[in-house]
C-alpha positions as CSV (number, residue, x, y, z in Angstrom):
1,X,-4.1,6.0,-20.6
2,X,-2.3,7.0,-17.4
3,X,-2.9,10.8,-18.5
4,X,-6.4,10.0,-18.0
5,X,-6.6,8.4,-15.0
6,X,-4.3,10.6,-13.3
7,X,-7.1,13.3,-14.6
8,X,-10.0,11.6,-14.2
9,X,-9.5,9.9,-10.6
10,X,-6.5,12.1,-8.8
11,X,-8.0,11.2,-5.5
12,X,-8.5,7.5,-6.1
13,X,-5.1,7.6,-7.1
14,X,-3.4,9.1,-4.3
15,X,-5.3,7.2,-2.1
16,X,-3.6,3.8,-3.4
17,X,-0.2,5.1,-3.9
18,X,1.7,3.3,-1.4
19,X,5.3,5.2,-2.1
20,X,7.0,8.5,-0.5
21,X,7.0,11.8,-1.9
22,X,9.3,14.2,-0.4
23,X,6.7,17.0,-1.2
24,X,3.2,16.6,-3.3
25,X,3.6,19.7,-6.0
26,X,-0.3,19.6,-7.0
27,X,-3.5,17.7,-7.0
28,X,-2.7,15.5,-9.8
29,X,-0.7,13.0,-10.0
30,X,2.1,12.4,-12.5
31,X,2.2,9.4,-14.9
32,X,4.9,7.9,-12.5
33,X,2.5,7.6,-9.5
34,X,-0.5,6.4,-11.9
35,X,2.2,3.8,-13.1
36,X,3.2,2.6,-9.9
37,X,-0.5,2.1,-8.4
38,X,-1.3,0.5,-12.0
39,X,1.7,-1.7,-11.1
40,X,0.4,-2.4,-7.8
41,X,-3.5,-2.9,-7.9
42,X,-3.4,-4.3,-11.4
43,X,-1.2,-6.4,-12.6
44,X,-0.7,-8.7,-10.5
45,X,-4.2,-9.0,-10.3
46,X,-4.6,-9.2,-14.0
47,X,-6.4,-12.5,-14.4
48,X,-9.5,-11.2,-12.3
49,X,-9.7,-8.9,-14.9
50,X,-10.1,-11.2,-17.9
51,X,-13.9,-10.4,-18.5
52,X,-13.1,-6.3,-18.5
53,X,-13.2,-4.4,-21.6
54,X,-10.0,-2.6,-20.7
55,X,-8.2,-6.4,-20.8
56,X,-10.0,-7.5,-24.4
57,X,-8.6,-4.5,-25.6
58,X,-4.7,-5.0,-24.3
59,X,-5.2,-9.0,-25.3
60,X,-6.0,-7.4,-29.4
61,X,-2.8,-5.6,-29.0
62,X,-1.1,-7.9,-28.3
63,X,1.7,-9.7,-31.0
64,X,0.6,-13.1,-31.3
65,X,4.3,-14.4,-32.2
66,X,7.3,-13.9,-30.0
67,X,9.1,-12.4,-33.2
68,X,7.8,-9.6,-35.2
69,X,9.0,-11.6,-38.1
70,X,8.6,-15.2,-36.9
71,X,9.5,-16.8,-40.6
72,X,13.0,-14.7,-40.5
73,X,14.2,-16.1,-37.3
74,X,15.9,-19.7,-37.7
């Protein structure tokens, strides 16, 4: 998912990374800089997005239990 948004909006991207770069090697950004302005604009920010398609899917990923195997934990 980063992949593609570092592909698909590189200058959106850029334009919310709020960290240094000693030197910018190319257009794209890497998955780090995608992570980071996920990090920042997203999360934190992630109940405004309850109604989104992009958080229905994360919520169906989800494990429902803490434990993978609840009933082997005592």
């Amino acid at each position: 998912m980063l992949q593609i948004l570092a592909l698909k909006h590189p200058r959106l991207v850029w334009k919310k990374y709020g960290g240094w770069l000693r030197t910018v090697r190319c257009d794209i950004p890497s998955v780090e800089v995608v992570l980071s302005v996920v990090r920042d604009k997203f999360y934190f920010n992630f109940g405004a997005f309850g109604k989104t398609e992009l958080h229905r899917i994360i919520t169906e990923k989800q494990r429902k239990k803490r434990y993978l195997y609840a009933e082997d934990v005592a």
